[in-house]
C-alpha positions in Angstrom: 11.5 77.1 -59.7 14.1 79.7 -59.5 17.0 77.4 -57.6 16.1 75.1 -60.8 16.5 77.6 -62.7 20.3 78.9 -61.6 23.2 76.6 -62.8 24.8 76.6 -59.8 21.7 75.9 -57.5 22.6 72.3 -55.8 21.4 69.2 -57.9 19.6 66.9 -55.7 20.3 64.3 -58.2 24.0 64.3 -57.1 25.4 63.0 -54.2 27.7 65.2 -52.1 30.6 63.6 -53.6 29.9 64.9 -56.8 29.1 68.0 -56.0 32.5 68.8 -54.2 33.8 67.5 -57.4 31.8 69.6 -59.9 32.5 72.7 -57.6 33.4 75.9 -59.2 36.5 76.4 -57.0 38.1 73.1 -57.3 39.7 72.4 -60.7 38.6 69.6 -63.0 40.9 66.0 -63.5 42.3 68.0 -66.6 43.7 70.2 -64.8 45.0 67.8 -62.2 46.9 65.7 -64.6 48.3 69.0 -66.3 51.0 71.0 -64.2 48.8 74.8 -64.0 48.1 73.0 -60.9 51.6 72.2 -59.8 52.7 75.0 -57.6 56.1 74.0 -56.1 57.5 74.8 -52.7 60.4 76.7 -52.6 63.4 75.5 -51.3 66.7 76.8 -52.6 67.8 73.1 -53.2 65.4 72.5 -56.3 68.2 72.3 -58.6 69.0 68.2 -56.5 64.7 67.6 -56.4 63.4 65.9 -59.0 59.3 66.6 -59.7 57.5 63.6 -59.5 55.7 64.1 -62.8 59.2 64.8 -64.5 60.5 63.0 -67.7 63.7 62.2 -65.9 61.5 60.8 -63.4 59.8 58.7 -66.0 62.6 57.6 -67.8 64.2 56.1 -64.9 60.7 54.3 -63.6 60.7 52.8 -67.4 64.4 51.3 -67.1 63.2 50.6 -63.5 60.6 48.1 -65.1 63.3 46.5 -67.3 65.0 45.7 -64.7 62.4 44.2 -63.1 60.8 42.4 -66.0 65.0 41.3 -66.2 65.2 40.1 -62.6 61.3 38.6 -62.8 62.4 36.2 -65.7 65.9 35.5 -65.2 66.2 35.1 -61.4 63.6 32.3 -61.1 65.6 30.7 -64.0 68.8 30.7 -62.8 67.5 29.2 -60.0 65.6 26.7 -61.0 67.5 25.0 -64.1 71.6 26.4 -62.7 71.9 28.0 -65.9 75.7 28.9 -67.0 75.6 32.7 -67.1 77.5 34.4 -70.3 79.1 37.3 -70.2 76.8 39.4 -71.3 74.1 37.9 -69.2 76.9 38.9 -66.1 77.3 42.7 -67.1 73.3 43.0 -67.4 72.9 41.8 -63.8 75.8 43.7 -62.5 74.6 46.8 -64.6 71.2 46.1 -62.8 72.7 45.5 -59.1 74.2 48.8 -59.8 70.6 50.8 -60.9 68.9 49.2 -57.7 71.4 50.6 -55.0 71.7 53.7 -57.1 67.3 53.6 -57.1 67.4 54.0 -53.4 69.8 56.7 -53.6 67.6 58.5 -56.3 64.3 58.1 -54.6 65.7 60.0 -51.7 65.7 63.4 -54.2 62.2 62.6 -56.0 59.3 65.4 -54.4 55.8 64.2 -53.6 53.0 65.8 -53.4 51.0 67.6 -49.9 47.4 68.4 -50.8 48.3 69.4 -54.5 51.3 71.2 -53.8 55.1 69.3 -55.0 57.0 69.3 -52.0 60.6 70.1 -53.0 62.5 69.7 -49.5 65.4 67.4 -49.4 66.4 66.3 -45.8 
């Protein structure tokens, strides 16, 4: 009765799975989604690397899916029915053209993250 009896004895009614998940020494989905668990790596060049979890990072993923939601809706369109493009309809698609060269550009100084650690290096 006394492993029953400790908190910490193994739980049979657990598969191993959960176990390694309830450990002590790992840290709970709260803490992964907060950033006490982000440890960067060094690098000397952090000021160009953008942390994946940054709002700058978010920001442009949200104007990212405008331009999307843009090109999903209006590309098929044009397409489709030859629809006369306005002006303003010109200087939203060359304003997007623009963000998706300058996306692949970006992406290039965004960090990632290696077994919980952001990963800083730009190369």
């Amino acid at each position: 009765w006394s492993e029953w009896a400790d908190p910490d004895a193994w739980n049979p009614s657990l598969t191993e799975f959960d176990q390694a998940a309830l450990a002590p020494d790992r840290p709970s989905l709260q803490v992964y989604l907060s950033n006490e668990l982000d440890t960067t790596v060094d690098t000397g060049s952090r000021s160009l690397a953008i942390k994946p979890n940054s709002v700058r990072k978010l920001l442009w993923d949200v104007l990212g899916f405008a331009a999307l939601s843009w090109d999903f809706i209006l590309i098929p369109l044009t397409v489709a029915f030859d629809l006369q493009q306005g002006d303003v309809v010109q200087a939203v698609n060359t304003a997007f053209t623009i963000f998706w060269t300058a996306d692949i550009a970006f992406n290039f100084f965004v960090g990632y993250y290696d077994n919980f650690t952001v990963e800083l290096k730009l190369r």
